[in-house]
C-alpha positions in Angstrom: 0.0 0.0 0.0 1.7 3.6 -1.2 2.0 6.0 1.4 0.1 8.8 2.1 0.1 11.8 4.3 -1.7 11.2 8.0 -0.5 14.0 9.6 -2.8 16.9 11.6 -5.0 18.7 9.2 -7.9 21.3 9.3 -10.3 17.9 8.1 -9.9 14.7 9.7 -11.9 11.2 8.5 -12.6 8.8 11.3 -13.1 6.0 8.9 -12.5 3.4 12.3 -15.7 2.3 14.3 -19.4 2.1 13.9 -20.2 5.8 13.0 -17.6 6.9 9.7 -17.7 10.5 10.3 -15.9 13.4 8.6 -14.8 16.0 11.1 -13.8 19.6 10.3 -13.6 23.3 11.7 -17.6 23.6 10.9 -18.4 20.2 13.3 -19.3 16.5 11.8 -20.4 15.9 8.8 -21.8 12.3 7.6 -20.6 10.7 4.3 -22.5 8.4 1.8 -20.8 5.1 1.6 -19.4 5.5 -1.7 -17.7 8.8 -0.9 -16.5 6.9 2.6 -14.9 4.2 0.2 -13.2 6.9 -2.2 -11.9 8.2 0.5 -11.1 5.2 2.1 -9.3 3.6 -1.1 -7.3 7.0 -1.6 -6.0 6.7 2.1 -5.0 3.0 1.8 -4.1 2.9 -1.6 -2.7 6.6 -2.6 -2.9 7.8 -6.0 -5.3 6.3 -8.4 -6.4 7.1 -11.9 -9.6 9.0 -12.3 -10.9 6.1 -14.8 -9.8 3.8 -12.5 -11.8 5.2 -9.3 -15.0 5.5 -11.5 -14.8 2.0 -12.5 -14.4 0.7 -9.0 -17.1 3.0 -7.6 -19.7 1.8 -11.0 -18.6 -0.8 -12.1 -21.9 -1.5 -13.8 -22.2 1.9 -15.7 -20.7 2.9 -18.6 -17.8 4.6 -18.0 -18.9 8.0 -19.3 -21.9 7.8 -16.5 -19.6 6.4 -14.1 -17.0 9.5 -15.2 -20.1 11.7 -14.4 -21.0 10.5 -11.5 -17.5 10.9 -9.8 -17.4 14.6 -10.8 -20.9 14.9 -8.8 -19.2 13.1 -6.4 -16.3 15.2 -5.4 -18.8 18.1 -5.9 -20.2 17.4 -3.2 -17.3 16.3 -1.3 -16.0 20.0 -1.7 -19.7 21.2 -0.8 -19.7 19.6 2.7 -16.4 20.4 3.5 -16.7 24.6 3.0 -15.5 24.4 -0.8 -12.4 23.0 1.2 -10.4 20.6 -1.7 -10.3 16.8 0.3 -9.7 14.7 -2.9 -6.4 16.7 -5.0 -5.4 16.1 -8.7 -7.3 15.8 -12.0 -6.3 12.6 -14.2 -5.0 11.1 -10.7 -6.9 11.5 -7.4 -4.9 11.5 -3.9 -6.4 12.5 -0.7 -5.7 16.7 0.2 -2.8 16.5 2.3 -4.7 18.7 5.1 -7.4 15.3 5.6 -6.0 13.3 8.4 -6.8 9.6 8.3 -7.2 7.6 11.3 -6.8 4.7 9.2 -3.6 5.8 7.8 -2.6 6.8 10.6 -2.5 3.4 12.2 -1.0 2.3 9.3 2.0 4.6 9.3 2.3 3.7 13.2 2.3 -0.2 12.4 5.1 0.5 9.5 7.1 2.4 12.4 6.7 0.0 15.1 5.0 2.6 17.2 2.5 -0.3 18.9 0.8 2.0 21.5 -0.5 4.6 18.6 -1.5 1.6 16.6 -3.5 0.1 19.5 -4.8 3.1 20.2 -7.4 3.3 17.5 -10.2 0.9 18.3 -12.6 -0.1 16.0 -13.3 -1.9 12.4 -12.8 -0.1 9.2 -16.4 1.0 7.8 -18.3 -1.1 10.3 -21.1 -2.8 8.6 -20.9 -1.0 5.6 -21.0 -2.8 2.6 -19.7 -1.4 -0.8 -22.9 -0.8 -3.2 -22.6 -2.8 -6.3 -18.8 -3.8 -6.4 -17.4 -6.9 -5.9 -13.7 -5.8 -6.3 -14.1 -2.8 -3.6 -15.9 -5.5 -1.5 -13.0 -7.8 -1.8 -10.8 -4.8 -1.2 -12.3 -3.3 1.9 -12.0 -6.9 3.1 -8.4 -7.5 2.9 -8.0 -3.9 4.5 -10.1 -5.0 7.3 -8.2 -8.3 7.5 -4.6 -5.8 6.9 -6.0 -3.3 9.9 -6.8 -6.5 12.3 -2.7 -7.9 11.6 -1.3 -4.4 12.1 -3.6 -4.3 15.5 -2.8 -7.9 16.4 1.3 -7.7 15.8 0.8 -4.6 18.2 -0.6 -5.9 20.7 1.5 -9.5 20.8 4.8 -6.5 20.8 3.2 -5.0 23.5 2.6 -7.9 25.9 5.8 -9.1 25.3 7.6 -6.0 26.1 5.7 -5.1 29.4 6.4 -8.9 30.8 9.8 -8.1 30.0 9.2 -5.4 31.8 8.0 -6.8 34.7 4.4 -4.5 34.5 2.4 -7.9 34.4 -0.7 -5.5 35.4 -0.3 -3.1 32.3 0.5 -6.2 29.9 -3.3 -7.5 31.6 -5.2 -4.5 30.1 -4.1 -5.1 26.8 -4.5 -8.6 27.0 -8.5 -7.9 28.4 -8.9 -4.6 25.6 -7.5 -7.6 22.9 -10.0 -10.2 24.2 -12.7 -8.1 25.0 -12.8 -7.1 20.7 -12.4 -10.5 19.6 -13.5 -13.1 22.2 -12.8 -15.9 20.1 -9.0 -14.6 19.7 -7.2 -18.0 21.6 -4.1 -15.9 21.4 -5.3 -13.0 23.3 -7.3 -15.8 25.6 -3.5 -17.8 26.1 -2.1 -14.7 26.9 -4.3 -13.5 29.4 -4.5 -16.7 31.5 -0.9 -16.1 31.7 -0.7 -12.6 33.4 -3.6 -13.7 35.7 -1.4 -17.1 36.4 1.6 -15.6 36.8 -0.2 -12.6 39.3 -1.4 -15.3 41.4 -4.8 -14.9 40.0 -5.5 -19.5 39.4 -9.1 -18.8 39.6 -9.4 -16.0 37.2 -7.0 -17.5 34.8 -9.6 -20.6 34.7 -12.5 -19.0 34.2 -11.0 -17.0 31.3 -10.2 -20.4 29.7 -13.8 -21.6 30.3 -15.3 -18.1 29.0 -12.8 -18.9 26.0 -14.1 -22.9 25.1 -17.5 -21.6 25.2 -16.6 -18.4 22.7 -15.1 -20.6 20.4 -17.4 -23.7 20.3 -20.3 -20.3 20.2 -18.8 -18.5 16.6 -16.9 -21.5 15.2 -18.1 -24.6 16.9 -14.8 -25.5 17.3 -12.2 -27.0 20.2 -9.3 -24.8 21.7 -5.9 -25.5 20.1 -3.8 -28.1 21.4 -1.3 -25.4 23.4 -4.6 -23.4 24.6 -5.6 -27.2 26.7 -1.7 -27.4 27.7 -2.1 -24.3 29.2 -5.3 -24.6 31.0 -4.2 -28.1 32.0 -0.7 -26.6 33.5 -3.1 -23.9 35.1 -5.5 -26.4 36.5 -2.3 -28.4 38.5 -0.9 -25.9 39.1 2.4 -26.3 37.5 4.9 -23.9 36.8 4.4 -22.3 33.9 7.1 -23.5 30.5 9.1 -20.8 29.3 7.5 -18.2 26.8 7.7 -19.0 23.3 6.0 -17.2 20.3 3.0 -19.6 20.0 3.9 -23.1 17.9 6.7 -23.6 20.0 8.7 -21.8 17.6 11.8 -20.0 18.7 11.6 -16.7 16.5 14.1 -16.3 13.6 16.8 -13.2 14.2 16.3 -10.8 10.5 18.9 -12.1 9.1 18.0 -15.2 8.8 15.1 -13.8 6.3 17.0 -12.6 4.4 21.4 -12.7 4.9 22.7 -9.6 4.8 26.1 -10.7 3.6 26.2 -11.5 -0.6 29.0 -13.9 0.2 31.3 -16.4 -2.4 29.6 -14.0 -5.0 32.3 -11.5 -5.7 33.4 -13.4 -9.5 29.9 -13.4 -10.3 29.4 -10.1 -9.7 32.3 -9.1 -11.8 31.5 -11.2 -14.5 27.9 -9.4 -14.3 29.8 -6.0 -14.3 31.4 -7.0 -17.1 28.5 -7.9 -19.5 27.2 -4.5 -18.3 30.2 -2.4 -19.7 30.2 -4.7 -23.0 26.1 -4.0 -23.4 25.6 -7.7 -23.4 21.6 -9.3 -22.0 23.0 -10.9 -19.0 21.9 -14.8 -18.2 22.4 -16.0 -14.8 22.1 -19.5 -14.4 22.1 -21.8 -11.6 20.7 -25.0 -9.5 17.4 -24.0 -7.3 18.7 -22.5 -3.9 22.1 -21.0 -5.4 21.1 -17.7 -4.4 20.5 -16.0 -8.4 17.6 -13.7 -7.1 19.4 -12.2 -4.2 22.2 -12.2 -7.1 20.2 -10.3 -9.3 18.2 -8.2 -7.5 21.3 -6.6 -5.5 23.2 -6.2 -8.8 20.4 -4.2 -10.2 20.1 -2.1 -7.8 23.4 -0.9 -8.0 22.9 0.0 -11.5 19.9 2.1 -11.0 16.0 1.9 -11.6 14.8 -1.4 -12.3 11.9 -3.4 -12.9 10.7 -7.1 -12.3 9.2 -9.4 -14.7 8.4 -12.5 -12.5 7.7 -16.3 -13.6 5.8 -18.3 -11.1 5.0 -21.6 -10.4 2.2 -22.3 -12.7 2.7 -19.9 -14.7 3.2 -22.3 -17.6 -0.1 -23.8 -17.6 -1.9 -20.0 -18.9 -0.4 -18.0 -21.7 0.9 -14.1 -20.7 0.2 -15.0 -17.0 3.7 -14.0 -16.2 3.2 -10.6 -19.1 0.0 -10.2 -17.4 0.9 -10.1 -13.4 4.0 -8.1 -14.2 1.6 -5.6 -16.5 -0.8 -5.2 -13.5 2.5 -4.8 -11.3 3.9 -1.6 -13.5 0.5 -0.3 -14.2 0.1 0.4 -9.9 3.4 1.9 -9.7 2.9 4.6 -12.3 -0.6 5.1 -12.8 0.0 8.4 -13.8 1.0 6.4 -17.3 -1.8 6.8 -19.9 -1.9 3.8 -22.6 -3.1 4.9 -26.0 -5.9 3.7 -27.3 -5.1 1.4 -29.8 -2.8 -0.2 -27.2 -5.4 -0.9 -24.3 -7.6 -2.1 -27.0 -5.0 -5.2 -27.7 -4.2 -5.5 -23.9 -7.7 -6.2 -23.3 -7.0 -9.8 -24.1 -5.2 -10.4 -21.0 -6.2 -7.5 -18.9 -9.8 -7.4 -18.9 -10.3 -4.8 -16.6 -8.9 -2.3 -18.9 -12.2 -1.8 -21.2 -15.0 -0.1 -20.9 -18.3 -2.5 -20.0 -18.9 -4.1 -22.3 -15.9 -4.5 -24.8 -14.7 -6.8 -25.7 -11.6 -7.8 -28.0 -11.6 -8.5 -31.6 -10.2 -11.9 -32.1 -6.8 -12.9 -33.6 -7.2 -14.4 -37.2 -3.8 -14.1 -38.4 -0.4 -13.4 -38.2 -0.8 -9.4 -38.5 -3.5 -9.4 -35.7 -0.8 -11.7 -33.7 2.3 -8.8 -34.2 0.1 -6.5 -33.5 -0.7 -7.3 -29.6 3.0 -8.1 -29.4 3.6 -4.4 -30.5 1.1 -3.4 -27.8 2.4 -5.0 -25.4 6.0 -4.1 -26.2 4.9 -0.5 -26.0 2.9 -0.6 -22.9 6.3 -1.9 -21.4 8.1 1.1 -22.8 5.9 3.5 -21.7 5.3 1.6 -17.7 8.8 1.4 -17.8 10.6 4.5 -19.2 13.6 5.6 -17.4 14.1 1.9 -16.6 18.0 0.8 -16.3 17.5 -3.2 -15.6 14.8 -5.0 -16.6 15.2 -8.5 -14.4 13.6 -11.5 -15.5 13.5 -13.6 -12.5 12.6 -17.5 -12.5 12.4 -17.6 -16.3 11.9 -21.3 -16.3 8.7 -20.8 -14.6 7.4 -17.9 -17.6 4.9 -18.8 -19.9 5.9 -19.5 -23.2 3.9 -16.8 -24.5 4.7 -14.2 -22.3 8.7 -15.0 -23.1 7.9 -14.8 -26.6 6.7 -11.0 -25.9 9.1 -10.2 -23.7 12.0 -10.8 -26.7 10.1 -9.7 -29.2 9.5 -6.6 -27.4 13.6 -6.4 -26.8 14.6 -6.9 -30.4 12.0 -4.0 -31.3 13.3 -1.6 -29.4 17.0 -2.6 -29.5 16.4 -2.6 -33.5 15.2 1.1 -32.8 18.3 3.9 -33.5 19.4 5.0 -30.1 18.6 8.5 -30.4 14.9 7.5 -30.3 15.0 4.6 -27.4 13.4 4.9 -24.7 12.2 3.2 -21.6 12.8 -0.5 -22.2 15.0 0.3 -25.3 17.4 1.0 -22.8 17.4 -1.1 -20.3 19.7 -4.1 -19.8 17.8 -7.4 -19.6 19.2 -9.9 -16.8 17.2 -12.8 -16.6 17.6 -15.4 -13.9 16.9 -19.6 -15.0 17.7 -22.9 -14.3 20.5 -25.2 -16.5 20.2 -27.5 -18.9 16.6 -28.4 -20.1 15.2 -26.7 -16.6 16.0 -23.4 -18.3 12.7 -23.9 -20.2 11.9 -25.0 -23.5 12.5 -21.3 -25.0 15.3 -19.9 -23.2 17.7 -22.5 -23.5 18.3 -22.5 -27.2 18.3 -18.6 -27.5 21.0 -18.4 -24.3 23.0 -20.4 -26.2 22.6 -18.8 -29.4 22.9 -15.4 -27.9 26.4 -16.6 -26.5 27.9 -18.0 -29.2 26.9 -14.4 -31.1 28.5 -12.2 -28.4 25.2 -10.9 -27.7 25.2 -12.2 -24.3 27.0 -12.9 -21.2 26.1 -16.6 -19.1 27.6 -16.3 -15.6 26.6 -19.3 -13.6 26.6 -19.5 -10.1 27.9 -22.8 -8.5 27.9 -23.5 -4.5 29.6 -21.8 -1.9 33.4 -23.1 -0.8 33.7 -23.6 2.9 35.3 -20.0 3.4 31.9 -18.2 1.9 30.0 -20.2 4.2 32.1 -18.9 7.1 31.4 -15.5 5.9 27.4 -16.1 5.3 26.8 -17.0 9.1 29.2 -14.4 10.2 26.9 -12.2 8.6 23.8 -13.4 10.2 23.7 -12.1 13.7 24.0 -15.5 15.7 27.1 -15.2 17.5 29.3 -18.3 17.5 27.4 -20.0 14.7 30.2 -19.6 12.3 31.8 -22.3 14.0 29.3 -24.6 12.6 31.1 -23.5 8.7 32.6 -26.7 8.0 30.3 -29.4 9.0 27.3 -26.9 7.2 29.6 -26.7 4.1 30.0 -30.5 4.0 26.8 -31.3 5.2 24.5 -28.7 2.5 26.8 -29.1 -0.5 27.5 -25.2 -0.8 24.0 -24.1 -1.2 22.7 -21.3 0.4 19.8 -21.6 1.2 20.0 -25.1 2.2 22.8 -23.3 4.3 19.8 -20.8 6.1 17.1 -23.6 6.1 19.5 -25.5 8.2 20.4 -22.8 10.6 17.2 -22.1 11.0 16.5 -25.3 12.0 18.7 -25.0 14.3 17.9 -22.4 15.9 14.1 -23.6 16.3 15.3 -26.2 17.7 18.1 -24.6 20.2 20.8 -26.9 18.8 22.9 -24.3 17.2 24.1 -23.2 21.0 25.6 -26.1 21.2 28.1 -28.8 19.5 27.2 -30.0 15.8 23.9 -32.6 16.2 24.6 -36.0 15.9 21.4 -36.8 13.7 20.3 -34.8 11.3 18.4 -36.3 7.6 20.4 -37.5 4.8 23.0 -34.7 4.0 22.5 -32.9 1.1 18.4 -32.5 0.8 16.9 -30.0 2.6 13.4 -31.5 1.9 13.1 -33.2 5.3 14.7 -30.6 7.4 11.9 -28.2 6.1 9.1 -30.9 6.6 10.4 -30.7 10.4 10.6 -27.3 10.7 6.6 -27.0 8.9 5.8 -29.9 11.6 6.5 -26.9 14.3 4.0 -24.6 12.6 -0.1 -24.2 14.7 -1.9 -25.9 13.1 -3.9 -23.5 11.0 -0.9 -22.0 9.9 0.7 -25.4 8.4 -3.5 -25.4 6.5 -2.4 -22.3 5.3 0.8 -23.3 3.9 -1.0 -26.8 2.3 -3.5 -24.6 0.3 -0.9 -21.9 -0.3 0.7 -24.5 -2.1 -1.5 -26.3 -4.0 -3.4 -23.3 -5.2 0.0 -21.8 -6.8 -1.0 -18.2 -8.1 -4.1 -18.5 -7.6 -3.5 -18.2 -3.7 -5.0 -15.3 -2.0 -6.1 -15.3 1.8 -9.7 -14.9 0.6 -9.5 -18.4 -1.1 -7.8 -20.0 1.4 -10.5 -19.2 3.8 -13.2 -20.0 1.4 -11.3 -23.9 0.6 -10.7 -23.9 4.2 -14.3 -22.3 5.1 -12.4 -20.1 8.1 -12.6 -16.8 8.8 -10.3 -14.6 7.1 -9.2 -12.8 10.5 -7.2 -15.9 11.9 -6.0 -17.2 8.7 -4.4 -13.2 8.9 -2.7 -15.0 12.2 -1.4 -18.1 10.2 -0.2 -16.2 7.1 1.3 -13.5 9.7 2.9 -16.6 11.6 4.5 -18.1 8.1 6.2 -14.8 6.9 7.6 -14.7 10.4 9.0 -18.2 10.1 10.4 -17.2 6.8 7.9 -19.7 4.7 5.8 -16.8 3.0 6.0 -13.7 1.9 3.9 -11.4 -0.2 3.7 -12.8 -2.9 3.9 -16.9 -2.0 6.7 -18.8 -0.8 10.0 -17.2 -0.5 11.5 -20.0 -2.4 10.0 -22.6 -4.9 12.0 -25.3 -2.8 9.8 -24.8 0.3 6.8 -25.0 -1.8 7.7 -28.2 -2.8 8.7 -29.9 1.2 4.7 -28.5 1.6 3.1 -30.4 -1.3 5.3 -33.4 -0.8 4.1 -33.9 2.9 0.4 -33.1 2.5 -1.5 -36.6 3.0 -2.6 -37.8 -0.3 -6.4 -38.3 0.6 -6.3 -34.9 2.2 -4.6 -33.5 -1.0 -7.7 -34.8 -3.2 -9.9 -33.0 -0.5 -8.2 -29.8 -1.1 -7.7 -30.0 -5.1 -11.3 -30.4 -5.0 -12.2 -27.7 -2.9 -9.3 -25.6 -5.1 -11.4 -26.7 -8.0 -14.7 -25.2 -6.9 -13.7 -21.9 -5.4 -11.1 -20.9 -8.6 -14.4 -22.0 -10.8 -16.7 -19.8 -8.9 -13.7 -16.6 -9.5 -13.8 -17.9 -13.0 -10.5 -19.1 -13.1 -8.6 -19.9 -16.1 -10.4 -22.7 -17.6 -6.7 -25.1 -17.5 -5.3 -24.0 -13.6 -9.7 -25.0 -13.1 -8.8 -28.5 -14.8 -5.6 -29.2 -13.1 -7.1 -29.2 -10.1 -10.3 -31.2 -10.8 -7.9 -34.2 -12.0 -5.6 -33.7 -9.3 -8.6 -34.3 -6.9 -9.6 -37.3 -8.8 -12.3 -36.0 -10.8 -11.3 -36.2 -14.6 -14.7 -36.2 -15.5 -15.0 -32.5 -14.7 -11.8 -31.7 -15.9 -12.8 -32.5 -19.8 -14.9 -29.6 -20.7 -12.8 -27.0 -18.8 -9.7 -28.6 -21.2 -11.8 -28.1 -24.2 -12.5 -24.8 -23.3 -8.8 -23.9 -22.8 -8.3 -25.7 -25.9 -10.8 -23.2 -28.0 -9.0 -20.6 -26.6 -5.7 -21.1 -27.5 -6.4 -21.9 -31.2 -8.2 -18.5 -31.3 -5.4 -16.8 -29.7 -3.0 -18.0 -32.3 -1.4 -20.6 -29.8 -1.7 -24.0 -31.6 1.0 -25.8 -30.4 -0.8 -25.4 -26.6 -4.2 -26.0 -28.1 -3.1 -29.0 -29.8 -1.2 -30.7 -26.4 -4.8 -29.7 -24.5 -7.0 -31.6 -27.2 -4.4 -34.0 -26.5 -5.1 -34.2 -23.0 -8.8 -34.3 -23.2 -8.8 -36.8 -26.0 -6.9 -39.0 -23.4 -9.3 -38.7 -20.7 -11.9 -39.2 -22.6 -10.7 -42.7 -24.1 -10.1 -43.8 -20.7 -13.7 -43.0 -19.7 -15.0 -44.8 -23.2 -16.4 -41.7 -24.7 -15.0 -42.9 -28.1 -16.9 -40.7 -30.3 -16.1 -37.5 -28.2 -12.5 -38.9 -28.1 -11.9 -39.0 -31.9 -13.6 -35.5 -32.0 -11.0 -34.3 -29.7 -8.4 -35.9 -31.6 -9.1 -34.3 -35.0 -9.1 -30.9 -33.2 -5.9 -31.6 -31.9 -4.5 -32.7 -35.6 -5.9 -29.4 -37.5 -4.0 -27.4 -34.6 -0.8 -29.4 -35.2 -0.9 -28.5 -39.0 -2.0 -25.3 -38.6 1.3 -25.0 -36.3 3.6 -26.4 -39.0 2.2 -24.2 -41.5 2.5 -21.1 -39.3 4.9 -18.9 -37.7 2.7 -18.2 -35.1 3.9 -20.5 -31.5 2.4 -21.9 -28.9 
């Protein structure tokens, strides 16, 4: 979320609490809920298009009427407020920077660690309002709700733990009541406050806040207390000494470092050999095993060269064409929206980005090869404009880009490049570093243009190997854990060299106190890291390791609002659980922090409860009207080929009409196959002579799937 100012102003929005109220030197005034949720939007989100407020506000309308209606809208905004100006800019809206927000304002205070201001402000964003006739601004205002409830709740766990530090067990009880008096069903706030009472003496009052707790939770969720909720209450009940405070999981917590090392260490060839494709104008390929560290490679060397800009595969990516062009579209697109696309250019674009037309239009479809270059010259000069100015371009995990997206992405660096430099701009000049895997992993497109690009001088291939025994020494040195560098040469030996297998093991040991001490005598088979992660998920609540399972198998489709719809939770503890996995290091923002931890999840969900899920994946991704193919994968992963048939077919269709017949054909391909197997022979042999025309049509073409 962009920044935006909070400080004191002559207008200030309470947007927290039952009663929304705008506040100003004339006394209260009372706001419509769509104003409320400009207003809202502007503080949470900062600047955004004109266009694209009016869409979010009517989304129904065309967008003429829904252009009209927000220029009544901030008519009467400036109306109420004394012809005062609370919304500032023309073609991008901002909030005045003399409205105060007490959202933002906890927001700013959570980003600063300043936990007693972000306590401070009780109350739910927009209580009970519900956006009119927008399901994107009702999706929105409920990850802010979920966002303002994880600021609150990271507060208040910093607080408690710093006053029992402290010693002020009695100040540390009246955040702990505050927390569970706003959410009664909160077993953290409930575990926390039967320790103060306990630990004050207070046996009685720390049981009947357990009792007040089972009957909250079995009330709202019909649910049991968590296993270390019962250990408490039953240490209570005997009145045992308490065990000594951990973060809850039993999980020691993870010094920063360990997130992400602060020392680039064994890299210092590489980085020269970087430099020196750089001075020779050379499109850099980094290449190296999963783990080897190329992102942290990559993304520190292009921030020493200036602006730069990510163009990011993911994991599924492969299976839906310009998903990776898309994301990283959408990405740019909210970091300059200032950027206006011509027409004729967000006409193309609306193939993959939808939300860009007016309601209603729709694109014309591809038919032939001209139509084909002609989105790739959209696209190519949407990236120039998003990304003018731009000095690296970084393509990051280029094994895991769609094949159509990588097919944009060079074309659209050839077409500039071929430009004469006087006129380049934007991604004309920006050097390309793209980060993949060797061999055949390197995907089926980049592998044979690295190569070529090499053998023309065109290109510089650094490849990153594993770290010696002395760059080991100098990557725990750098972690802040005094006294685990003695542990270099047994962690060299025992991870091959690779760093993160290097942190993953650390981190294990610190969870597990053993780094304090001599070298363990068991740990699994040297040189996988598979089972020491599947350990270290075993020490995760258990609603945080469901988190992880469906963060997994749901790929980029994850979001906390379908996990809690596959999981049929509420989406305020599944905050907890993601807030619990990004401090363990197992997600970030946008999914796992490394593709290698997403795999020790999948491999240790139970295969009957993996069905379950795929199913349930299946169903909530068809409701969002998922891509047909990510829709199918998931049906046949949870057993149910029979409804993955007509979602392939579609997919197929697709393709073939977006010029992709290579894809079409293998999809044909696949339904034809399921199909047989179920003895639809007729529907089979249909499928089959789809598949066929697609394949000739693809030798006949240039066009590539």
């Amino acid at each position: 979320m962009a920044r935006t100012p909070s400080g004191p102003g002559p207008w200030h929005l309470r947007l927290l609490g039952p009663a929304p109220m705008l506040e100003g030197p004339s006394g209260q005034v009372s706001l419509q809920p769509r104003p409320l949720l400009l207003l809202a939007w502007l503080a949470l989100e900062g600047p955004t298009a004109r266009s694209r407020a009016a869409a979010l506000l009517w989304p129904d309308s065309p967008a003429r009427t829904a252009r009209n209606n927000l220029v009544q809208l901030l008519r009467r905004l400036r109306a109420v407020a004394g012809d005062e100006v609370l919304v500032a800019g023309e073609s991008v809206l901002a909030p005045a920077a003399t409205l105060a927000v007490d959202v933002a304002r906890v927001r700013d205070a959570a980003r600063a660690g300043d936990s007693a201001e972000v306590v401070r402000h009780p109350g739910g964003l927009l209580e009970g309002l519900v956006p009119p006739d927008s399901p994107e601004l009702e999706r929105w205002l409920e990850g802010a709700r979920l966002a303002l409830e994880t600021w609150r709740q990271r507060a208040r766990a910093d607080m408690l733990g710093r006053l029992e530090a402290e010693g002020d067990l009695r100040a540390a009880q009246g955040v702990a009541e505050g927390w569970l008096q706003q959410d009664p069903a909160s077993e953290e706030a409930g575990r926390h406050l039967m320790r103060l009472l306990y630990l004050q003496g207070q046996r009685s009052a720390a049981l009947e806040v357990y009792g007040v707790l089972r009957r909250a939770l079995a009330q709202a969720l019909d649910a049991q207390p968590l296993p270390e909720t019962e250990a408490l209450g039953r240490v209570i009940a005997q009145g045992a000494p308490l065990p000594a405070r951990v973060p809850d999981g039993g999980r020691r917590p993870l010094a920063p470092g360990l997130l992400r090392p602060p020392v680039l260490a064994g890299r210092a060839a590489a980085w020269r050999a970087l430099e020196e494709g750089w001075e020779a104008g050379q499109f850099l390929f980094l290449v190296g095993p999963a783990g080897v560290g190329k992102s942290r490679l990559a993304t520190d060397f292009a921030e020493s060269r200036g602006r730069w800009a990510l163009l990011p595969g993911r994991v599924g990516d492969r299976d839906v064409p310009y998903s990776s062009l898309a994301r990283s579209l959408r990405g740019w697109m909210a970091q300059r929206p200032h950027v206006a696309l011509p027409g004729w250019v967000r006409r193309e674009l609306l193939r993959i980005l939808p939300e860009l037309g007016e309601p209603g239009e729709r694109p014309a479809p591809l038919v032939d090869e001209a139509g084909r270059l002609r989105f790739h010259d959209a696209a190519a000069e949407a990236m120039a404009l998003l990304l003018e100015g731009c000095d690296v371009m970084v393509a990051d995990d280029a094994h895991e880009n769609d094949t159509a997206s990588a097919a944009v992405g060079r074309y659209a660096y050839a077409r500039h490049r071929a430009r004469p430099s006087s006129t380049r701009s934007g991604l004309g000049t920006a050097r390309w570093l793209v980060t993949t895997r060797p061999g055949p992993e390197s995907g089926a497109d980049w592998h044979p243009l690295m190569h070529a690009m090499v053998e023309a001088g065109e290109a510089r291939l650094v490849e990153l190997g594993p770290l010696d025994p002395d760059a080991v020494h100098a990557l725990l040195e750098g972690l802040g854990l005094p006294g685990v560098e003695r542990h270099a040469a047994p962690l060299a030996g025992y991870t091959g060299g690779n760093p993160l297998f290097v942190v993953e093991t650390v981190k294990h040991l610190v969870e597990t106190g053993a780094w304090e001490g001599g070298w363990p005598e068991r740990l699994p088979p040297p040189g996988r890291v598979g089972p020491l992660l599947q350990r270290r998920l075993e020490q995760l609540t258990p609603r945080a390791l469901a988190l992880a399972r469906v963060a997994a198998l749901a790929g980029t489709a994850f979001s906390l609002e379908v996990a809690a719809r596959v999981l049929e939770e509420r989406p305020l503890p599944l905050g907890e659980a993601a807030a619990e996995l990004e401090a363990a290091g197992v997600l970030r923002a946008e999914g796992f922090s490394h593709d290698l931890l997403r795999e020790a999840v999948v491999a240790a969900v139970p295969p009957a409860l993996g069905r379950m899920l795929h199913g349930r994946l299946a169903e909530v991704l068809a409701a969002r009207r998922m891509a047909p193919v990510v829709v199918a994968r998931h049906f046949m992963e949870a057993g149910l080929p029979g409804h993955a048939v007509p979602l392939l077919l579609r997919a197929a269709e697709a393709d073939a009409e977006a010029l992709l017949p290579i894809r079409a054909a293998d999809l044909y391909a696949r339904a034809a196959a399921l199909l047989e197997a179920a003895g639809q022979g007729a529907e089979a042999t249909t499928a089959r002579e789809h598949e066929a025309a697609c394949r000739r049509r693809a030798a006949a073409g240039p066009p590539r799937g």
